[in-house]
Backbone atoms as SQL, in Angstrom:
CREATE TABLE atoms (id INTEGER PRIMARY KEY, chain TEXT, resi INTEGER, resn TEXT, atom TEXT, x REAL, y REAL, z REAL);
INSERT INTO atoms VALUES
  (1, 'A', 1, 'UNK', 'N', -16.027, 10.443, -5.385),
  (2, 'A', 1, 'UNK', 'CA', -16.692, 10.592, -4.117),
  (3, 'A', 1, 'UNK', 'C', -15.658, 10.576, -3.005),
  (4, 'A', 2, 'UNK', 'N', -16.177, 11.391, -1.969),
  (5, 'A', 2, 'UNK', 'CA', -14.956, 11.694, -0.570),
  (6, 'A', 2, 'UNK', 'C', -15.839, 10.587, 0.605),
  (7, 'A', 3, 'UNK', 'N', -15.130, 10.143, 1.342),
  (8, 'A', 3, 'UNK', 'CA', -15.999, 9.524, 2.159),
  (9, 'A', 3, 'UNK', 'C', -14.931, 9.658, 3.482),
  (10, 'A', 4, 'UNK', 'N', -15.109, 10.271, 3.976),
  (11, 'A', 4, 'UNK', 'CA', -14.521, 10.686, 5.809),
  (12, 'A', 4, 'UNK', 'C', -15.094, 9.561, 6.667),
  (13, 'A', 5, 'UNK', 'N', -13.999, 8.079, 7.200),
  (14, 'A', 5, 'UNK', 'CA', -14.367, 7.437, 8.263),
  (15, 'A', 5, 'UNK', 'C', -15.691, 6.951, 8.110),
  (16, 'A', 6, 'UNK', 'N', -16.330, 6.465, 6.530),
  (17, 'A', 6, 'UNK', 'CA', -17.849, 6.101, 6.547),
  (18, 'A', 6, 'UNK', 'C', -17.805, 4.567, 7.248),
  (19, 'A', 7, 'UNK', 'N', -17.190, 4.083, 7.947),
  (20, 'A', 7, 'UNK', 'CA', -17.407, 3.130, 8.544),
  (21, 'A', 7, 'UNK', 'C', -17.913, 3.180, 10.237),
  (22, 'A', 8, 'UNK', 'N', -17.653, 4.542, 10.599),
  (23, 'A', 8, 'UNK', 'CA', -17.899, 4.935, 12.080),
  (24, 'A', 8, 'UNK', 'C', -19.029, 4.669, 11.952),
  (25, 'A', 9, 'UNK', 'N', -19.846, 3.871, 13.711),
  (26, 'A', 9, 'UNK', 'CA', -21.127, 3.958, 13.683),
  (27, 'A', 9, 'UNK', 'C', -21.928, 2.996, 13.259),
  (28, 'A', 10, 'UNK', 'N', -21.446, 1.817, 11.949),
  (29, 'A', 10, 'UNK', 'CA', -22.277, 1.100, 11.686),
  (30, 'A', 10, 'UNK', 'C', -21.732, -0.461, 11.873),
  (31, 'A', 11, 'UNK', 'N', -22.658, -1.339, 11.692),
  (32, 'A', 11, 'UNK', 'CA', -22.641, -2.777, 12.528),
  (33, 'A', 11, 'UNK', 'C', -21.803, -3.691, 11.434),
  (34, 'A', 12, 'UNK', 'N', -21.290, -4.958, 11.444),
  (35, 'A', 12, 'UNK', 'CA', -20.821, -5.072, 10.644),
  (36, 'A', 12, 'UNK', 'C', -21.483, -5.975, 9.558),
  (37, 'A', 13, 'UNK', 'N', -22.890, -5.618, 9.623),
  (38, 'A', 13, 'UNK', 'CA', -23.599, -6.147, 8.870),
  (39, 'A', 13, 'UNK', 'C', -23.150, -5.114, 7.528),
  (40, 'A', 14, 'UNK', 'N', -23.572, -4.031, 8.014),
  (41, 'A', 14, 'UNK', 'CA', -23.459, -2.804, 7.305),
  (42, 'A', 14, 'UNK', 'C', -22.409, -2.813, 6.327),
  (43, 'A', 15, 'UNK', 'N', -21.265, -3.180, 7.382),
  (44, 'A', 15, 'UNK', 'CA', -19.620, -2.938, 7.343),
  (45, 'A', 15, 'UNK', 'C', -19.468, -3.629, 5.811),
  (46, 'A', 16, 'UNK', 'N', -19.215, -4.632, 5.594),
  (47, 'A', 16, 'UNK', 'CA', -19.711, -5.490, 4.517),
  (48, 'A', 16, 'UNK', 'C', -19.871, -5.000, 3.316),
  (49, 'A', 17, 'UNK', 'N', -21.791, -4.508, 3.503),
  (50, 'A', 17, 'UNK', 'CA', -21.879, -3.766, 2.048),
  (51, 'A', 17, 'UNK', 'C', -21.444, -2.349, 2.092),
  (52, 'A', 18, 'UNK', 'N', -20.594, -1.898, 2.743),
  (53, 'A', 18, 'UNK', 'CA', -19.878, -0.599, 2.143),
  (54, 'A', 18, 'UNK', 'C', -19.064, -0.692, 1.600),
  (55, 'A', 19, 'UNK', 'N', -18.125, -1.819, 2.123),
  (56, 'A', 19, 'UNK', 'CA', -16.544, -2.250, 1.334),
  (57, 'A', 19, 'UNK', 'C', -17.324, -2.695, 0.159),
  (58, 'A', 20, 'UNK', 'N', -18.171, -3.512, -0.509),
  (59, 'A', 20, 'UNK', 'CA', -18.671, -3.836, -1.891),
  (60, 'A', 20, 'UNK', 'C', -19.161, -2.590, -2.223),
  (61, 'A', 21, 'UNK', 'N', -19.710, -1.307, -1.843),
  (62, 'A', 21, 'UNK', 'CA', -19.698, -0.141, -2.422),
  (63, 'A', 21, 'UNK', 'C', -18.439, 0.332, -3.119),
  (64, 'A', 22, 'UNK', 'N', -17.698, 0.156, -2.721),
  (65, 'A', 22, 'UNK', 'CA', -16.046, 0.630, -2.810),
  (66, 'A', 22, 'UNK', 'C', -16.131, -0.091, -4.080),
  (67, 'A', 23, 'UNK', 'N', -15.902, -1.141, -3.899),
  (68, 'A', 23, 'UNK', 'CA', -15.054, -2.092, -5.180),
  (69, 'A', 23, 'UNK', 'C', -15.929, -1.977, -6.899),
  (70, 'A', 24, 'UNK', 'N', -17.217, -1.573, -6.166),
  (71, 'A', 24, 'UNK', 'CA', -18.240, -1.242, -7.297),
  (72, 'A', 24, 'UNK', 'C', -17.994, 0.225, -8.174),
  (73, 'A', 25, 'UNK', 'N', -17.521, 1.129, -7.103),
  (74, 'A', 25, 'UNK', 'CA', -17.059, 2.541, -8.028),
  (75, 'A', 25, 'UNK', 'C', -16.044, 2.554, -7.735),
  (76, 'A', 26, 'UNK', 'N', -15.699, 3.265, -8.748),
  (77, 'A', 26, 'UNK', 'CA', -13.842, 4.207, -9.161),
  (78, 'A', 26, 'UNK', 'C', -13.894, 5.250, -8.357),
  (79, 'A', 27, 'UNK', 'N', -12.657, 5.549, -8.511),
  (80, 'A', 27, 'UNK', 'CA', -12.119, 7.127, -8.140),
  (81, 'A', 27, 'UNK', 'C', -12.707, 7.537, -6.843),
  (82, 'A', 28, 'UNK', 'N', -12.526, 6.772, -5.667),
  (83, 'A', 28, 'UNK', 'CA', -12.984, 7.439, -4.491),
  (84, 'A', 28, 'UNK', 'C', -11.865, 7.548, -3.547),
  (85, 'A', 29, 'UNK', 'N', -11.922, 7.977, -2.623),
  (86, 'A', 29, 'UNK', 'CA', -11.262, 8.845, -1.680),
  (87, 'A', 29, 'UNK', 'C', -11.707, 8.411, 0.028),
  (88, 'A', 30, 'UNK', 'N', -11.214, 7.984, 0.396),
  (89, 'A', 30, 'UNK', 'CA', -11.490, 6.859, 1.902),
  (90, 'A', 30, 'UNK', 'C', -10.813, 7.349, 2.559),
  (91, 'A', 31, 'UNK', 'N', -11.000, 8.151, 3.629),
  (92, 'A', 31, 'UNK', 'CA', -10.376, 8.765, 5.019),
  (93, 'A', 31, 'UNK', 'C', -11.172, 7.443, 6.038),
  (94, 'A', 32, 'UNK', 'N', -9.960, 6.512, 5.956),
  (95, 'A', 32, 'UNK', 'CA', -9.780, 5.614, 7.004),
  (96, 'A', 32, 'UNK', 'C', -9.119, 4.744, 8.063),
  (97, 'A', 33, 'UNK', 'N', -9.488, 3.957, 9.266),
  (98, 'A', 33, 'UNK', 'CA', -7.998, 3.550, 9.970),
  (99, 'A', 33, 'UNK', 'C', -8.742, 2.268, 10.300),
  (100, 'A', 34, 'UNK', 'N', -9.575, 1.886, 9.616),
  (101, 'A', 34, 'UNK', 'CA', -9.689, 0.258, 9.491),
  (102, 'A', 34, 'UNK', 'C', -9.121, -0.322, 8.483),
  (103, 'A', 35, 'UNK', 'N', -8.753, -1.191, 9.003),
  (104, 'A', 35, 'UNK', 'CA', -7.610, -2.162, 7.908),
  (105, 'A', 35, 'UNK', 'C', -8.550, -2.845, 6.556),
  (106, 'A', 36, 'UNK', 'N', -9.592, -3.444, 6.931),
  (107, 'A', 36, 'UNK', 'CA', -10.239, -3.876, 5.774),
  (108, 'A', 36, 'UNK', 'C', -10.641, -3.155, 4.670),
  (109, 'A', 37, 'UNK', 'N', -11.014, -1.672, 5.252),
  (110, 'A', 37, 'UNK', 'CA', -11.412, -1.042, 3.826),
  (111, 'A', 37, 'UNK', 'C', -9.850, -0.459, 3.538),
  (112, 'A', 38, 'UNK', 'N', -8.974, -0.445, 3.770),
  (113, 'A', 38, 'UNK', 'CA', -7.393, 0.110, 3.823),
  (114, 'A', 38, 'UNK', 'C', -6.955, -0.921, 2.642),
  (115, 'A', 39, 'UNK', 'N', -7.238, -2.094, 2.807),
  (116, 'A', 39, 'UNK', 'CA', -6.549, -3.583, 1.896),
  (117, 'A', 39, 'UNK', 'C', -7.054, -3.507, 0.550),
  (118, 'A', 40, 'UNK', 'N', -8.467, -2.811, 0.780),
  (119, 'A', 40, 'UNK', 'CA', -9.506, -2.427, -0.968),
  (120, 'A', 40, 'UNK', 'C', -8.589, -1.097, -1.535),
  (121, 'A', 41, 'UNK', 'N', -7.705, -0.291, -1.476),
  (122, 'A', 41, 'UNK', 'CA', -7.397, 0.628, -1.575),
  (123, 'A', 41, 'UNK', 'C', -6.242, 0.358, -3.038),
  (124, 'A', 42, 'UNK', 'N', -6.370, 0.854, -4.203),
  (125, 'A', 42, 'UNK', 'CA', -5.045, 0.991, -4.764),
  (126, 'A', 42, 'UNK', 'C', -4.071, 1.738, -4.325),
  (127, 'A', 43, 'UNK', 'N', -4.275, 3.003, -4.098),
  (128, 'A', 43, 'UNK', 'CA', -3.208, 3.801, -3.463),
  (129, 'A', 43, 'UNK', 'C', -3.487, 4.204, -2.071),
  (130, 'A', 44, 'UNK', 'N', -2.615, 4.430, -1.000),
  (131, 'A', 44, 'UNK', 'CA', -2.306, 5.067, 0.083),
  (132, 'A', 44, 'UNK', 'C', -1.560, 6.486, -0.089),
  (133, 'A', 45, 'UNK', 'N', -2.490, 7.114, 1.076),
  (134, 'A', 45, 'UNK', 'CA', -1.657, 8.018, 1.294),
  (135, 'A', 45, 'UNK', 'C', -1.717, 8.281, 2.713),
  (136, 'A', 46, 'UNK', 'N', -0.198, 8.755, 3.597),
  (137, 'A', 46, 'UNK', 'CA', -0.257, 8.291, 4.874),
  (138, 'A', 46, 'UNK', 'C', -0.032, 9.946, 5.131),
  (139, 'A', 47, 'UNK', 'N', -0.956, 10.592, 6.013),
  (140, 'A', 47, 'UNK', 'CA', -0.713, 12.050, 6.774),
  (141, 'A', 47, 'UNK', 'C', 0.134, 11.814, 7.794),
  (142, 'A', 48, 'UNK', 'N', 0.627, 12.493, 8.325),
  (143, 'A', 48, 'UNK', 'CA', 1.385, 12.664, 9.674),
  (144, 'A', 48, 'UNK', 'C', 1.582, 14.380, 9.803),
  (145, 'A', 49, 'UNK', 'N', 1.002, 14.734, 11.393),
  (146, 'A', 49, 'UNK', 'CA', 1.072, 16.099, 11.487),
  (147, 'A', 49, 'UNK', 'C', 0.807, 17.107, 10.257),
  (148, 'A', 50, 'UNK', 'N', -0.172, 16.824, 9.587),
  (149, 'A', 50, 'UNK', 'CA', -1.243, 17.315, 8.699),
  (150, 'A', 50, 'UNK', 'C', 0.033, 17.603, 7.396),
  (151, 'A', 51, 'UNK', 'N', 1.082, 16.802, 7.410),
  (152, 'A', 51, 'UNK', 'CA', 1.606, 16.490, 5.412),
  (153, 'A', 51, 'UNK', 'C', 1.900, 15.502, 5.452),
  (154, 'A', 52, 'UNK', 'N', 1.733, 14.875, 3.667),
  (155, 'A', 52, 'UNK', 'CA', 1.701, 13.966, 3.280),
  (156, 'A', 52, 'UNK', 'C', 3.398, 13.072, 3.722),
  (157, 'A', 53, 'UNK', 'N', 3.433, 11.905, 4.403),
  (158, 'A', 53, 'UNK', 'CA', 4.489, 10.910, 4.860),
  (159, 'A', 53, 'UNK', 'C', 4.563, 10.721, 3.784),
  (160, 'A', 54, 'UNK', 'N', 3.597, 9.881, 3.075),
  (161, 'A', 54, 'UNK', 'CA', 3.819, 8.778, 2.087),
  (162, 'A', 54, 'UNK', 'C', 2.665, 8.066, 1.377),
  (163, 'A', 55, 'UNK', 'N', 2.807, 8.550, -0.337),
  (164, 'A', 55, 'UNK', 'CA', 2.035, 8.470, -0.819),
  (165, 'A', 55, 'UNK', 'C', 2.358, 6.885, -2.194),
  (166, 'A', 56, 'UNK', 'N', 2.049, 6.191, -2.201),
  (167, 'A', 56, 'UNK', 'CA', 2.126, 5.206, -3.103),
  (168, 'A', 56, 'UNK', 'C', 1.217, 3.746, -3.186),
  (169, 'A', 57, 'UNK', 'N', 1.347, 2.710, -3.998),
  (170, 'A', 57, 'UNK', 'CA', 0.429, 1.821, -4.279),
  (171, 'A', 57, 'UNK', 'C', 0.577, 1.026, -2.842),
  (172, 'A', 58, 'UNK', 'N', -0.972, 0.732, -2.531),
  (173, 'A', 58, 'UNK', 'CA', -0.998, -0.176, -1.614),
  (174, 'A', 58, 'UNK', 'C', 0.290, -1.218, -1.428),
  (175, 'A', 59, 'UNK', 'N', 0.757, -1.606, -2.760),
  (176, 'A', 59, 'UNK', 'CA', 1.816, -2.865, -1.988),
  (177, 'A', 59, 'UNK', 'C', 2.773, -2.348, -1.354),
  (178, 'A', 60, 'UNK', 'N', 3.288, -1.139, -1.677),
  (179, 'A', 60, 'UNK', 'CA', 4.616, -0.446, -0.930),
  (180, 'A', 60, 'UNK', 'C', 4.719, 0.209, 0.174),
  (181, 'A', 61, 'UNK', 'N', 3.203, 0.678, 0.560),
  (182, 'A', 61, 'UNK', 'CA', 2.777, 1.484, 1.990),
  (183, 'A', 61, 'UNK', 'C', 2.528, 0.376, 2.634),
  (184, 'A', 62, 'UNK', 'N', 1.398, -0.281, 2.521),
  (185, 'A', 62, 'UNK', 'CA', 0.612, -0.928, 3.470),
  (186, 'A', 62, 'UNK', 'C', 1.450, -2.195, 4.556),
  (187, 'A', 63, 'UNK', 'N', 3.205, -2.525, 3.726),
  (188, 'A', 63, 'UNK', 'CA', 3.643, -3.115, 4.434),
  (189, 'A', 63, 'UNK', 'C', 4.619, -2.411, 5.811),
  (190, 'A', 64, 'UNK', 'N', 4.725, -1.054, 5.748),
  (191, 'A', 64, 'UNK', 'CA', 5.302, -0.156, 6.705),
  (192, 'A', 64, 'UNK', 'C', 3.852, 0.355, 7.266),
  (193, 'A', 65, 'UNK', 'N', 2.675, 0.244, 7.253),
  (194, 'A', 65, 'UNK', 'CA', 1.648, 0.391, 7.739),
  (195, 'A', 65, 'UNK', 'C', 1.147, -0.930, 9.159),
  (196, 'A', 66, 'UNK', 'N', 1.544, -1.806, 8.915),
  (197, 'A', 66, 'UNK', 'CA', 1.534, -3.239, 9.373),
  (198, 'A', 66, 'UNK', 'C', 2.848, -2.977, 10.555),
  (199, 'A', 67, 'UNK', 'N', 3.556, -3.015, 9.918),
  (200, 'A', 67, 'UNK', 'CA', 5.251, -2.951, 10.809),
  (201, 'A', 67, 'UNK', 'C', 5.217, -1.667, 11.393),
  (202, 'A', 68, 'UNK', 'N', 4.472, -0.842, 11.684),
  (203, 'A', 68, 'UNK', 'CA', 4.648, 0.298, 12.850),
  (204, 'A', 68, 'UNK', 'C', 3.205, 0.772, 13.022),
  (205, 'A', 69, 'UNK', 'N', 3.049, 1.388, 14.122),
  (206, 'A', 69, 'UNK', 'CA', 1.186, 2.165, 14.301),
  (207, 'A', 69, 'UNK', 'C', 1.656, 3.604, 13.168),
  (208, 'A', 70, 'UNK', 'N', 0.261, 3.894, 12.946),
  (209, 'A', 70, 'UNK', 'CA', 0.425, 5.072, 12.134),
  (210, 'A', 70, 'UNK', 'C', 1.190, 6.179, 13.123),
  (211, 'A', 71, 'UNK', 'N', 0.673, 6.870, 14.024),
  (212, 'A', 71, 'UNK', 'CA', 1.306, 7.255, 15.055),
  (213, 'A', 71, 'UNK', 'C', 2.955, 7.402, 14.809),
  (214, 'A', 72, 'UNK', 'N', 3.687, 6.484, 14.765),
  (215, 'A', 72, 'UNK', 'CA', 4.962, 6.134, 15.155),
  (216, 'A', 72, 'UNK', 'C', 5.763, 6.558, 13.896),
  (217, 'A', 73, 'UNK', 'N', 4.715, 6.565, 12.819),
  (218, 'A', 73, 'UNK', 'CA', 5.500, 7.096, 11.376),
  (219, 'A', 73, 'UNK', 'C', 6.229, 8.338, 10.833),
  (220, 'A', 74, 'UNK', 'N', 7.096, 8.227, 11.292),
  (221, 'A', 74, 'UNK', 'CA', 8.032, 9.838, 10.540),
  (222, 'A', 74, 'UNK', 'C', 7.986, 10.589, 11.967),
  (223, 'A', 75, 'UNK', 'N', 7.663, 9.531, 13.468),
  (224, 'A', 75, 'UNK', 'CA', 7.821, 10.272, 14.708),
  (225, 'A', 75, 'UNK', 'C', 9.124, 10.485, 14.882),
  (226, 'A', 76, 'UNK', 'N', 9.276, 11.383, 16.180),
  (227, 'A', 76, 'UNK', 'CA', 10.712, 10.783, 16.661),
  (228, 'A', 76, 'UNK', 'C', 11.422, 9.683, 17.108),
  (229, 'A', 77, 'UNK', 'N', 12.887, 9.254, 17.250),
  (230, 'A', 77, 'UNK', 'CA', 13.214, 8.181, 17.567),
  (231, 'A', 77, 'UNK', 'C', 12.677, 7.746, 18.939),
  (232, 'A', 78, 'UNK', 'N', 12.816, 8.608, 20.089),
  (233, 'A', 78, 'UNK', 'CA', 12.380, 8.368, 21.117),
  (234, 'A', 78, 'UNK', 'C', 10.596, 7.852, 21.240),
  (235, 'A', 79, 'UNK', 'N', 9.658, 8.356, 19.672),
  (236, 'A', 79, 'UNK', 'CA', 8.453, 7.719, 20.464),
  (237, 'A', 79, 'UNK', 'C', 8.159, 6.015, 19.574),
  (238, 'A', 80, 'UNK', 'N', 10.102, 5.330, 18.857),
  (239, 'A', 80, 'UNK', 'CA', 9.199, 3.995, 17.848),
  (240, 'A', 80, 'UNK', 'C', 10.031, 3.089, 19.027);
């Protein structure tokens, strides 16, 4: 399953049981920029200017995810 930003829009009552949606099925696909459903994630993959930055297991992205805005990733020197 693809899920584009399914967190836009809802309360965080909601918020809640979607991340336990997640953890309940495999093989899905999360276009997101909230951190909580980001932390449920085995793998990352980080876009910048529509190609792939950087693709690998949550433990190896998510700490250069933390230490800069997405934004700032693979920018120029002048915008970190």
């Amino acid at each position: 399953m693809i899920f584009d930003e399914p967190e836009a829009g809802i309360d965080l009552w909601s918020f809640e049981k979607l991340a336990n949606i997640f953890n309940k099925t495999k093989c899905n696909i999360v276009v997101s920029h909230q951190e909580q459903l980001i932390q449920k994630a085995d793998y990352i993959l980080v876009l910048n200017a529509g190609k792939v930055q950087q693709f690998d297991k949550k433990s190896k992205v998510f700490g250069v995810l933390k230490k800069q805005s997405c934004a700032k990733i693979g920018g120029s020197d002048e915008n970190r």
